[in-house]
C-alpha positions in Angstrom: -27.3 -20.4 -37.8 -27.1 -17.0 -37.0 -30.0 -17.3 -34.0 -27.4 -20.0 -32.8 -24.2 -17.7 -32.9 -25.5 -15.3 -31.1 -27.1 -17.0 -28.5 -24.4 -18.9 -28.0 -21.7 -15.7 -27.8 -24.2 -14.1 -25.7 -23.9 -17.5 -23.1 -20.2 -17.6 -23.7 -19.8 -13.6 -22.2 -22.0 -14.6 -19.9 -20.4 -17.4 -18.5 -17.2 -15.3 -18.4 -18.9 -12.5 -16.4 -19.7 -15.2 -14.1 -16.2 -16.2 -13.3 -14.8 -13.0 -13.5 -17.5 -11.9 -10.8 -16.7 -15.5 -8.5 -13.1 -13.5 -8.9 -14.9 -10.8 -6.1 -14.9 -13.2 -3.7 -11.1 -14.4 -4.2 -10.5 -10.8 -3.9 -12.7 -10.5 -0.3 -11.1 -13.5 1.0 -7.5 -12.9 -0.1 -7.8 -9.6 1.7 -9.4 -11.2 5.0 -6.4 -13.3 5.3 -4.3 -11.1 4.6 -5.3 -8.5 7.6 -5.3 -8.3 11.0 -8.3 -10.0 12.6 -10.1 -7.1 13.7 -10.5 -6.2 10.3 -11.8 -9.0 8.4 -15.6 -7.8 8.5 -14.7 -4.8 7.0 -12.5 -6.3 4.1 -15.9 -8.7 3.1 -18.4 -6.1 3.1 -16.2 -3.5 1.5 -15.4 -5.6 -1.2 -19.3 -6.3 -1.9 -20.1 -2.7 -1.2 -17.5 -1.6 -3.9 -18.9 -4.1 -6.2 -22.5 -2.8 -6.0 -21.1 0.9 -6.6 -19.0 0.3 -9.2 -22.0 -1.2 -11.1 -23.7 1.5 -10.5 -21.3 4.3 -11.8 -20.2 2.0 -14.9 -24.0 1.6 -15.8 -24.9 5.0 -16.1 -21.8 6.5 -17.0 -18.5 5.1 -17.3 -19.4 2.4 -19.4 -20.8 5.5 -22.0 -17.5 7.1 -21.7 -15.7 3.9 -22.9 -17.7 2.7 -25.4 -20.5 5.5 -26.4 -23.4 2.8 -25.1 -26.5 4.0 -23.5 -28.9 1.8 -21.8 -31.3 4.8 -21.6 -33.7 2.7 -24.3 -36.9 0.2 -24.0 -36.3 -3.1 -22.4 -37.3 -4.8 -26.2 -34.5 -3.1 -27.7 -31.8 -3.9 -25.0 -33.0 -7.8 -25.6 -32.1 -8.1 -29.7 -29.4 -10.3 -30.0 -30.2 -12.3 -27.0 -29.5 -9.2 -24.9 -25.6 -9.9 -26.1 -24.8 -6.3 -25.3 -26.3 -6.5 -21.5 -24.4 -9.6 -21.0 -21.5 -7.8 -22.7 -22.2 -4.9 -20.3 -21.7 -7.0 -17.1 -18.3 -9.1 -18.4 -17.1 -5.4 -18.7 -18.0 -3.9 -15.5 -16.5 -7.1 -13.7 -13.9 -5.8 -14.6 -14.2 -2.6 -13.7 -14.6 -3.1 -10.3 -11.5 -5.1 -9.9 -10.4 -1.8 -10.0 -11.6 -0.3 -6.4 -11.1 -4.1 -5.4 -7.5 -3.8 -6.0 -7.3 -0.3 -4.3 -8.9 -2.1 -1.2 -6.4 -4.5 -0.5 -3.5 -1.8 -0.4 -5.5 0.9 2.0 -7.0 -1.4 4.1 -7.2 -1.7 8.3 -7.2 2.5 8.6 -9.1 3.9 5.4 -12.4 5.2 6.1 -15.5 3.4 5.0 -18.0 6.1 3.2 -15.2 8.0 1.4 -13.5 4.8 0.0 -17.2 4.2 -1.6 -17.1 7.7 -3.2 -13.6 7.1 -4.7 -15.2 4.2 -6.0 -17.5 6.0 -7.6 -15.1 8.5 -9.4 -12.7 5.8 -10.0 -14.9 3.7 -12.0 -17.4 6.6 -13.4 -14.7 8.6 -15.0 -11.1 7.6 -14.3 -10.8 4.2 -15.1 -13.2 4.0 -18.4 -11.2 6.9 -19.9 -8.4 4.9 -20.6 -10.0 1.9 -21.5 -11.6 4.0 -24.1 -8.8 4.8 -25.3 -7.0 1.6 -24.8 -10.0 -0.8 -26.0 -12.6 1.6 -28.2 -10.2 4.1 -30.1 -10.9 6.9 -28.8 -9.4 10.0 -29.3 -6.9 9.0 -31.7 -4.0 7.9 -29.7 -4.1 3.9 -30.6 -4.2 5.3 -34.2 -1.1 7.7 -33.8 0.8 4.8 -31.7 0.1 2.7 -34.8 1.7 5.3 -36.8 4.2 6.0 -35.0 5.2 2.0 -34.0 4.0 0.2 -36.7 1.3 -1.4 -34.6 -1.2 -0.5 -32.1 -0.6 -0.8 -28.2 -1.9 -4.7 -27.3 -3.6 -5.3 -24.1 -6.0 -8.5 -24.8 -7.0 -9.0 -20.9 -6.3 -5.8 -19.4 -2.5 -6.6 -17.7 -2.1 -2.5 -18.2 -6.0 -1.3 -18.6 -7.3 -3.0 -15.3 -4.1 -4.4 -13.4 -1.5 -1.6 -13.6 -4.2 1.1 -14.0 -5.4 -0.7 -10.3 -2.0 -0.7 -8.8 -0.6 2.5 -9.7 -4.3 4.4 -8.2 -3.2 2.6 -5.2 0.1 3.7 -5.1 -1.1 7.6 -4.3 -4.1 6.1 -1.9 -1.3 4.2 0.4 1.2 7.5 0.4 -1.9 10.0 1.1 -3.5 7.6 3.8 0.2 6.5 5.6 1.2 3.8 7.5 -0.8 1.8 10.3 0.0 3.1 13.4 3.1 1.4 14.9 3.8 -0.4 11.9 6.8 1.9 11.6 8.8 3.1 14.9 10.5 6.3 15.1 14.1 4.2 15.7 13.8 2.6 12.4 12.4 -0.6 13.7 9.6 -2.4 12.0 6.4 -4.0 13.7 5.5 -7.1 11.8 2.0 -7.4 11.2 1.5 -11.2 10.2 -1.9 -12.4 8.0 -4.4 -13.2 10.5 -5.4 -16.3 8.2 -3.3 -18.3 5.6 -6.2 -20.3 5.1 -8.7 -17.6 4.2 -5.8 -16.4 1.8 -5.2 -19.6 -0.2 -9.1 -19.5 -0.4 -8.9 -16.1 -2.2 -5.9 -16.7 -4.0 -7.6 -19.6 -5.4 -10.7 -18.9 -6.2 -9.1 -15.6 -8.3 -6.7 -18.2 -9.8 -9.7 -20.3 -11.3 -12.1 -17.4 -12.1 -9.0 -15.8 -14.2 -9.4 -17.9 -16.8 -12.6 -16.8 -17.5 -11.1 -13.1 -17.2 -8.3 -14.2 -19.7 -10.3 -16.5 -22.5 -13.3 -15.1 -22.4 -12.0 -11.8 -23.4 -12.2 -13.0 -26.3 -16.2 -12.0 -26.3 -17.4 -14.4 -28.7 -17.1 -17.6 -29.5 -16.2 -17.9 -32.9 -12.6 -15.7 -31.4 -12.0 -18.3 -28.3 -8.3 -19.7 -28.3 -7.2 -22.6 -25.8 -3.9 -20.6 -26.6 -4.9 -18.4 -24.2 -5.4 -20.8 -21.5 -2.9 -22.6 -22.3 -0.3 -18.7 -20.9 -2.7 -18.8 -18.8 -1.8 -21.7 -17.5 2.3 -21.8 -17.7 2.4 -17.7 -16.2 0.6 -19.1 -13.0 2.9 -21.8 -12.7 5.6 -19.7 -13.1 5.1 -16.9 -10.7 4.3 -19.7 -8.2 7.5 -21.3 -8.6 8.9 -18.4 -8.7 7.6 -17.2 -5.0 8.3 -20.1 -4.1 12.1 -20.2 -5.0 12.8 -16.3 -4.1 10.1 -15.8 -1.4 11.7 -18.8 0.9 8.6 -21.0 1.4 6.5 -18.1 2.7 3.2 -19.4 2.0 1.7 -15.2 1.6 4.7 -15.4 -1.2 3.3 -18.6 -2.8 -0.2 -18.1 -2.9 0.6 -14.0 -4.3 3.1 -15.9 -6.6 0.5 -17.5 -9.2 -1.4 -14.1 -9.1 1.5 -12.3 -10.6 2.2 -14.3 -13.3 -1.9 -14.2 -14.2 -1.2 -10.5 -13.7 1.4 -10.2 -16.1 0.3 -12.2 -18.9 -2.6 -11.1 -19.3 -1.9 -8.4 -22.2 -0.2 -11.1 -24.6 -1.6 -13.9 -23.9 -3.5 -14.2 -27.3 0.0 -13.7 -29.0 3.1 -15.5 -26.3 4.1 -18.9 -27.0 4.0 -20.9 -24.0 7.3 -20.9 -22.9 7.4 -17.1 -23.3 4.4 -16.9 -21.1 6.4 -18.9 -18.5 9.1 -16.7 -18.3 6.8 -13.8 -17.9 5.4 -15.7 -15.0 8.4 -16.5 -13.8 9.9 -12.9 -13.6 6.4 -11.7 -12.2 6.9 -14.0 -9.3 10.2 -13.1 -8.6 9.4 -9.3 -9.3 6.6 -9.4 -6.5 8.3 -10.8 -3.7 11.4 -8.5 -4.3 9.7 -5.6 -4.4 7.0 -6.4 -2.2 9.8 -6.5 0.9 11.9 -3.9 -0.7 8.1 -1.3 -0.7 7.7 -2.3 2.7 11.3 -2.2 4.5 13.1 0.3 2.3 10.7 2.9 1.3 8.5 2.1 4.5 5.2 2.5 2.1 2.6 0.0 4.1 0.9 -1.2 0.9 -0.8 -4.1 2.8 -1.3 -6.7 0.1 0.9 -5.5 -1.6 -0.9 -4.2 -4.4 1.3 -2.0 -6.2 3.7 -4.6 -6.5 1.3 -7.2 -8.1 -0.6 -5.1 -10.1 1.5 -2.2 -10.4 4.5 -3.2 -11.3 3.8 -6.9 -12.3 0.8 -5.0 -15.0 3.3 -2.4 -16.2 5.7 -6.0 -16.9 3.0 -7.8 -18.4 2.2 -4.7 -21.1 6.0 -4.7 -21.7 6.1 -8.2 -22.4 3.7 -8.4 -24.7 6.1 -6.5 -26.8 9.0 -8.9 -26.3 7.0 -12.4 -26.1 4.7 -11.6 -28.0 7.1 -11.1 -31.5 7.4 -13.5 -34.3 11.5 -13.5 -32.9 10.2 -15.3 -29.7 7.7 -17.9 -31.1 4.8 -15.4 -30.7 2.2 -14.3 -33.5 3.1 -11.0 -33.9 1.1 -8.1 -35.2 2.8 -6.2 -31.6 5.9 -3.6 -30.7 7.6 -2.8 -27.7 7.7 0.4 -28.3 4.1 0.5 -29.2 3.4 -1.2 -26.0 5.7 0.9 -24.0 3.8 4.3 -25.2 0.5 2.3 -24.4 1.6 1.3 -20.8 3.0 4.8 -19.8 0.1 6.3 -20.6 -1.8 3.6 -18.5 0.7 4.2 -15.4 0.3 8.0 -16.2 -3.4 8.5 -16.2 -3.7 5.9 -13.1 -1.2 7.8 -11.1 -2.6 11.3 -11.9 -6.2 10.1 -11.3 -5.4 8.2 -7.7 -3.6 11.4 -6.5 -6.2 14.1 -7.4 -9.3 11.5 -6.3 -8.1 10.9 -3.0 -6.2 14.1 -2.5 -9.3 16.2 -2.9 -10.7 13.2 -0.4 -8.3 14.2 2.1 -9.0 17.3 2.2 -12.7 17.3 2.2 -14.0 14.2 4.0 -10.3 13.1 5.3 -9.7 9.2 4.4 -8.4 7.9 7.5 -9.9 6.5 10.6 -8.9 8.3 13.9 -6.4 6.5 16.3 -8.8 5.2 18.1 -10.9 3.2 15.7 -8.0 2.4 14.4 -6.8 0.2 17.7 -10.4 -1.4 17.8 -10.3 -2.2 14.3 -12.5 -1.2 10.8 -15.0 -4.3 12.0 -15.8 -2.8 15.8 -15.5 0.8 14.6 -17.6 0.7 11.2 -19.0 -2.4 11.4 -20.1 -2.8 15.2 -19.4 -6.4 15.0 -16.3 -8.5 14.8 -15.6 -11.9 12.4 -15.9 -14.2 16.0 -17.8 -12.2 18.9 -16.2 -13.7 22.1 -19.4 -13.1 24.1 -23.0 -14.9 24.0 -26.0 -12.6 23.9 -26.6 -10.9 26.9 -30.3 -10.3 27.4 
């Protein structure tokens, strides 16, 4: 029986890691519809590019500074247990790179290619596995000395603070270093609307991330015997209601209603092993809401071009979803317990603080060494002519 269990955990990770990687490809195409045409290339290959980057700074170091593993060992050991610990490895690093995926879709049509892949690098080497380390693994004390402190550790089952906020709030200092697009902003006060070049291409994306989040949500649970169809279940009723939500407050804009089930998934991701169901539809609900507000409000008030809208989503709606879990997810309120809000208020600033420190000091010292914005002029033609040297539909035949 105990063959069984763990061959079955180690397919069960596995088949999360899976979905969570199909997530990639919501992000890619999510991002191609949501930029201008001359920049779709660009958004698909950056996003595979990141992906391939990011697995190679988690493999040989960030995932040691999370969790202490080395993979620096003979291929027999690495297989014991069904090689549950490699599988376990690549549900993790899925994750992981959502975190320059995220970064993408706020800095895209006029960040440069090559230092975008460094930050990569740093980001998901260093930055982003010390908090989970301390957020997931123990370390350094600080879950520990929350617990004394709150009565109970700071909850994050699916990563609503560890990957989404910790995502959004590195973007927020990438967008402010980089700038705006050039004329999305005139010097009269006028704005230049810069409309997605395909809603089809992001429903794709918003779909496929929808689907492939609940294999980010249950299965990080991590073995079978822990899987609750609770968890789906929030899941389930947060999409619904952020897309109701977006619906309602964003007016029928369809870039509103396909963002709107992502925030809610966003946002409930931290309590979702705790929230009743109803709870987890009001998270959702506010999420939804929360985006589309702030998402104008980033864009025609403060006049930060955040082009998805990244900070909004994952940001903010990540920094809700941690909070949450320490309302929802109370006894009071139908949920299981065992969770504070103040305990999940430390735990969440800390998140934002570590996120917003590392995104200002990674692409700050970027700036000033490489530079991390295209020049004017491949900014016109677009990151697909200018990096790329192809665009998503050439509008010539061959010439021989």
């Amino acid at each position: 029986m105990e063959i069984l269990k763990t061959g079955t955990d180690a397919l069960f990770i596995l088949l999360g890691a899976i979905m969570v990687l199909a997530m990639h490809a919501g992000f890619a195409f999510l991002e191609l519809g949501t930029v201008r045409k001359k920049n779709q290339v660009n958004a698909l290959v950056k996003i595979l590019v990141d992906f391939a980057v990011s697995t190679i700074a988690y493999f040989f170091i960030g995932y040691s500074i999370a969790y202490g593993v080395s993979f620096f060992s003979g291929a027999e050991l690495l297989a014991e247990k069904n090689g549950y610990e490699l599988v376990k490895f690549f549900f993790l690093l899925t994750f992981a790179a959502a975190i320059p995926a995220i970064v993408s879709g706020g800095i895209a049509e006029r960040a440069k290619f090559n230092p975008q892949l460094i930050a990569t690098f740093v980001l998901v080497g260093f930055v982003y596995p010390f908090f989970e380390g301390i957020a997931w693994n123990q370390h350094y004390g600080i879950q520990a000395w929350i617990k004394g402190l709150t009565g109970e550790e700071f909850h994050d089952f699916a990563g609503s603070i560890v990957v989404h906020a910790v995502g959004g709030w590195i973007a927020l200092p990438a967008v402010i270093l980089l700038g705006a697009r050039r004329g999305r902003y005139t010097k009269d006060g006028q704005i230049s609307a810069h409309p997605p070049s395909s809603i089809p291409f992001l429903a794709l994306g918003a779909w496929i991330l929808a689907v492939g989040w609940f294999g980010f949500n249950v299965m990080s649970a991590q073995t079978i015997d822990k899987i609750s169809g609770l968890v789906a279940m929030n899941s389930l009723m947060a999409m619904v209601g952020g897309t109701l939500a977006a619906w309602v407050v964003g007016r029928n804009d369809p870039g509103f209603v396909y963002n709107g089930p992502l925030a809610g998934l966003v946002a409930v991701c931290a309590g979702s092993d705790l929230m009743h169901p109803i709870g987890a539809l009001f998270v959702g609900l506010v999420a939804g809401a929360l985006f589309v507000y702030m998402f104008t409000f980033v864009q025609n008030r403060w006049k930060i071009d955040d082009v998805l809208g990244v900070w909004p989503l994952h940001g903010l709606c990540g920094l809700w979803g941690g909070l949450a879990a320490g309302i929802f997810g109370t006894k009071a309120l139908g949920g299981i317990g065992g969770v504070t809000f103040t305990g999940q208020l430390i735990g969440s600033l800390l998140g934002v603080g570590i996120a917003l420190l590392g995104g200002f000091v990674v692409y700050g010292a970027l700036k000033v060494v490489f530079g991390i914005r295209m020049s004017q002029e491949e900014e016109y033609d677009g990151a697909d002519l200018s990096v790329h040297r192809i665009s998503s539909t050439p509008d010539r035949e061959p010439n021989w």
